[in-house]
C-alpha positions in Angstrom: 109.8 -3.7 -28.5 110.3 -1.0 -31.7 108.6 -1.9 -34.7 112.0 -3.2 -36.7 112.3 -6.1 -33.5 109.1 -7.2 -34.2 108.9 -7.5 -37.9 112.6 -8.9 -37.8 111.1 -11.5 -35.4 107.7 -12.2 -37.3 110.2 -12.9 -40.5 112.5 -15.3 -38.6 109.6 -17.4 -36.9 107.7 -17.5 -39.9 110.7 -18.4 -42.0 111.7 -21.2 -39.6 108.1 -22.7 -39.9 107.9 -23.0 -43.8 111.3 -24.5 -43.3 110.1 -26.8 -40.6 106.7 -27.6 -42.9 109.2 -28.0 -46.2 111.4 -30.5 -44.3 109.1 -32.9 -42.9 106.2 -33.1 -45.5 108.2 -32.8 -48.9 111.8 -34.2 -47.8 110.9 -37.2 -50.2 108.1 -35.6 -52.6 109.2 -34.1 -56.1 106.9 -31.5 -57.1 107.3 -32.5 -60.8 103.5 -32.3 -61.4 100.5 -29.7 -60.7 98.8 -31.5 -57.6 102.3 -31.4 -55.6 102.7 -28.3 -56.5 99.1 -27.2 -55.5 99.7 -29.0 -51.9 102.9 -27.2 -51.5 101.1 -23.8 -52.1 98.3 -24.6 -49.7 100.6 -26.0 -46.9 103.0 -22.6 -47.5 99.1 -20.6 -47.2 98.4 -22.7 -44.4 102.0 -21.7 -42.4 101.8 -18.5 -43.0 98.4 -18.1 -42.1 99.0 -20.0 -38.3 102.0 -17.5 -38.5 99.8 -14.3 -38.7 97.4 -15.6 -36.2 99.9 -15.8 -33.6 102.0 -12.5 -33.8 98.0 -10.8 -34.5 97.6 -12.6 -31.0 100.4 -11.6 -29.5 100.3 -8.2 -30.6 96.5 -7.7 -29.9 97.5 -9.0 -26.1 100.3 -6.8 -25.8 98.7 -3.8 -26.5 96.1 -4.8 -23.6 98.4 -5.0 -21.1 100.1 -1.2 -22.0 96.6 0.0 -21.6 
């Protein structure tokens, strides 16, 4: 898979996970004060960070089995 593939497919599975996270924990919230907004932030660091983890995995495996 070229580079462009997998960056284009990081973007797309990481963007359908904050939407995923937005939808079910803050589909009835209003961020009108600092705490919610602070809890937004840390569940957006917290998707992105489970995000990086996997396609770090998957890359790190992938690169073992070329070998």
């Amino acid at each position: 898979m070229n580079k462009e593939k997998v960056y284009e497919s990081i973007h797309n599975y990481t963007k359908y996970k904050l939407v995923e996270m937005l939808i079910e924990k803050h589909k009835d919230g209003k961020l009108d004060n600092l705490n919610a907004i602070e809890q937004l932030s840390d569940d957006v660091l917290d998707v992105l960070s489970l995000c990086g983890l996997k396609f770090y995995g998957d890359m790190k495996h992938g690169s073992k089995e070329k070998k």
